[in-house]
N, C-alpha and C positions, 0 to 999 in steps of 0.2 A: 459229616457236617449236620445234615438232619435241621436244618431250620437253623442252626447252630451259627452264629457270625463270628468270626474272629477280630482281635482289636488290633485296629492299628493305628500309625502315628498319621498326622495329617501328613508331612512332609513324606513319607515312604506313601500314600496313598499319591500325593501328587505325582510322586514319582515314577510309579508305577501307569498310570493315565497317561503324565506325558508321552512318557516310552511310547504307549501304545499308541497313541494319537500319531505321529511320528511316523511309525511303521504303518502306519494306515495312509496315512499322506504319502508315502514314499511308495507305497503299492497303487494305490489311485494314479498315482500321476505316472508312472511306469502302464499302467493300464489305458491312460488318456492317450499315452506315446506312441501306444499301438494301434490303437484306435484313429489316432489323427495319420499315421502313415500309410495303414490299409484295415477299413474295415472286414472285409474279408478275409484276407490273411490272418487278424483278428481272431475273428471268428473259426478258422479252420486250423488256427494250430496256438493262437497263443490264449486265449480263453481260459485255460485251466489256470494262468494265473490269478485269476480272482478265488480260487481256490485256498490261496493262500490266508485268507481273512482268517480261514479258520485256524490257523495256525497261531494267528496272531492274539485272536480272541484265548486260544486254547494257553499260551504265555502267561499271559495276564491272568486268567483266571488261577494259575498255578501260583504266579509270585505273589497273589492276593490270596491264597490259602480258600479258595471259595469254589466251588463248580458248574454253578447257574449266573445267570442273569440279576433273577431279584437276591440271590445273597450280595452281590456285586452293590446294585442298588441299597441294599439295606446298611452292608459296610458304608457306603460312601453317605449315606442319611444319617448317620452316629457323627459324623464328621462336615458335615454340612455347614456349619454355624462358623467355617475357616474362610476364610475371602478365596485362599489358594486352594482352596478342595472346590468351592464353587465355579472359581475360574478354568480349574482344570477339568469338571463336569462339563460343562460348556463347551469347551473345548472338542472331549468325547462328542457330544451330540452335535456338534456343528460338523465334523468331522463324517460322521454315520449320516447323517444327511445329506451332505458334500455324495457320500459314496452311491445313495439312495439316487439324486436328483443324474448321477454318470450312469447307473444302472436305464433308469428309465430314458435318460439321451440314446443311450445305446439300441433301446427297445426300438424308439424313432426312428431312429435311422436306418434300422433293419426293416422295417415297415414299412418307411419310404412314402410314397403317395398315400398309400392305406390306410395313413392314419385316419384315427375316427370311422372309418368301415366296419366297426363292428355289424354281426350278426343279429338278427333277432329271430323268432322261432317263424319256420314256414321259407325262410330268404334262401338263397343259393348261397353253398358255401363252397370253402375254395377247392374245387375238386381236382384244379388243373397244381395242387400242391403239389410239390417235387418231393418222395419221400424215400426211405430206403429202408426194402422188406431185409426184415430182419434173421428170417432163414436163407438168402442166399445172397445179400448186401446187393442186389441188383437194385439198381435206381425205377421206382414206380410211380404213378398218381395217384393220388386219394381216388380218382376217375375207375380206375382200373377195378379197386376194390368191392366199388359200392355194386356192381351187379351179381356180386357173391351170393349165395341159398343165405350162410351165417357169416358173419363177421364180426371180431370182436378189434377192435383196435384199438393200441394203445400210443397216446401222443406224449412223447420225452420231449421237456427241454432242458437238456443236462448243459451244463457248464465245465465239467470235471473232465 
């Protein structure tokens, strides 16, 4: 592709966004389902499904003959000037920020009281974290660590 966009029809552009919009809604709200019956549970076994986006994004990018973002954008900017390509952009991005505003709820609620606790340099940070050393999956505290000669740690928040 190389910068390269391919042409399409508005009506196969819409149709293509709808689709996707669709399967994103249908994955959000399957993810809300979880979320609203146990956070935890959530978190400890169904999480990978937001994994799925990528799948979804990975579709679309295929049935639109593109492989980024901004060719995605650029096809849909050639066809812009359609009421139903503008509507069904919209659509995308209300959609993607729908997804955005559950991500960050989720952040919330995982944080619980904390919220706004951030850090600043010199403050006490959370030593009494609950973590899990990764050569022998025993459960530790950030505490345990910090009286080490060296330390090098690494902090994952994976989803997957």
């Amino acid at each position: 592709m190389d910068g390269e966009v391919k042409s399409s029809s508005p009506t196969s552009l819409v149709d293509n966004i709808s689709k996707t919009v669709s399967e994103i809604e249908e994955l959000l709200q399957r993810a809300r389902n979880f979320v609203n019956g146990s956070l935890d549970d959530f978190m400890d076994k169904k999480v990978g499904c937001l994994g799925g986006l990528i799948g979804i994004y990975h579709n679309f990018y295929i049935r639109l003959c593109v492989k980024t973002r901004a060719e995605t954008e650029r096809l849909w900017e050639q066809l812009y000037r359609y009421p139903s390509v503008q509507s069904a952009v919209e659509d995308l991005w209300e959609v993607e920020e729908e997804w955005d505003t559950f991500l960050k709820d989720v952040d919330r609620q995982l944080r619980g009281d904390k919220a706004g606790a951030d850090l600043s340099v010199g403050s006490m940070g959370p030593v009494h974290l609950p973590l899990a050393d990764a050569r022998t999956g025993r459960s530790v505290t950030l505490q345990e660590y910090l009286g080490s000669q060296c330390l090098v740690l690494v902090l994952l928040r994976h989803f997957a």
